[in-house]
PAFIVEX-140837 format. One line per 5 residues: number of its first residue (from 1); their letters; for each residue x, y, z of C-alpha. Coordinates in steps of 0.5 Angstrom, whole numbers. Each point is the difference from the previous one (the first is absolute). Layout:
N
NUM> a> X/Y/Z; ...;
END
This chain:
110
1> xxxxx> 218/198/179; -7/-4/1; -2/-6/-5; -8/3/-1; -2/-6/-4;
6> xxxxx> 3/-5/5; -5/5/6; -6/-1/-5; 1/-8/-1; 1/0/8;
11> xxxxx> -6/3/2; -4/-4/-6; 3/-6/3; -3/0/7; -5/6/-2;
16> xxxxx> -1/7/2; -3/-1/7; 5/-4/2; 6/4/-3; -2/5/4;
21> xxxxx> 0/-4/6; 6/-4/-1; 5/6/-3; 0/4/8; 2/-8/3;
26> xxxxx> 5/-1/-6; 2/7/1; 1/-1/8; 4/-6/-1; 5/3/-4;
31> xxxxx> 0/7/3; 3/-4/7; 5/-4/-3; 2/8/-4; 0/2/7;
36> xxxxx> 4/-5/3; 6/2/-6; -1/7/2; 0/-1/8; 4/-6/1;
41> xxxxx> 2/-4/-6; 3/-7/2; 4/-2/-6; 0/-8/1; -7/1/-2;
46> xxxxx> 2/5/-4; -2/-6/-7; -6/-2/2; -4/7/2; 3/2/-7;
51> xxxxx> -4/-6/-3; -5/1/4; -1/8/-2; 1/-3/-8; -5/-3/-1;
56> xxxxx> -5/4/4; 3/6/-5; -2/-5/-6; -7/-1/2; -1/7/1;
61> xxxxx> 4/3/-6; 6/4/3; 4/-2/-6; 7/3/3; -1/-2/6;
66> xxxxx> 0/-7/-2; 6/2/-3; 3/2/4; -3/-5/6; 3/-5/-4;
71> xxxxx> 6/2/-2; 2/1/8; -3/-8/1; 5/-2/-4; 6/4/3;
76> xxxxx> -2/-3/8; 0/-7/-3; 6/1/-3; 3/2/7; 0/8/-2;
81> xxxxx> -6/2/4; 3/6/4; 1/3/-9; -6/1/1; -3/8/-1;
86> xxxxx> -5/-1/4; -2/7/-1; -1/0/-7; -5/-6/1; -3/4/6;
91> xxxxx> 0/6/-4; -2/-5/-7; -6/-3/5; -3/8/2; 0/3/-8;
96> xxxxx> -3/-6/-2; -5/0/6; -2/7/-2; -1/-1/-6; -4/-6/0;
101> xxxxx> -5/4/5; -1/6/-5; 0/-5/-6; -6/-4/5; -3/7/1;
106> xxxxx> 0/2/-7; -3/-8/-2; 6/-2/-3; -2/-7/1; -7/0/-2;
END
């Protein structure tokens, strides 16, 4: 579910300390748009959050919801934004969060 390799050569980018002052802003960003689509998702902007929410997923390791991020992207460009399950993205985005904060807190990414 989490590309730990990908998490590691993160924090090796920017460097320890400022992974560990970027990941709550990054995180924050992506949460609002997560609970937009959960609250009061708008389906014509639908393309662009699914892009946004890809690449932040690629920066942090979240393999399957990239995946599946990507793969609603290219349903709303193609004019199929309400075949979107929003809820499998949703529920995709919180296992992956959850396992991302256990794997930090057991140094997964060190």
């Amino acid at each position: 579910m989490i590309d730990w390799k990908r998490v590691a050569d993160l924090r090796d980018e920017i460097g320890s300390e400022d992974f560990e002052e970027v990941l709550p802003l990054f995180l924050e960003e992506v949460l609002g748009v997560m609970d937009t689509l959960r609250d009061a998702p708008d389906l014509s902007r639908l393309e662009e959050d699914m892009h946004f929410l890809k690449g932040a997923a690629l920066n942090l390791g979240f393999e399957a919801f990239t995946n599946l991020c990507s793969a609603g992207e290219k349903a709303a460009a193609a004019g199929q934004a309400s075949t979107v399950n929003l809820a499998e993205i949703i529920d995709c985005f919180e296992a992956s969060r959850a396992t991302f904060d256990a794997g930090l807190a057991q140094g997964a990414a060190a």
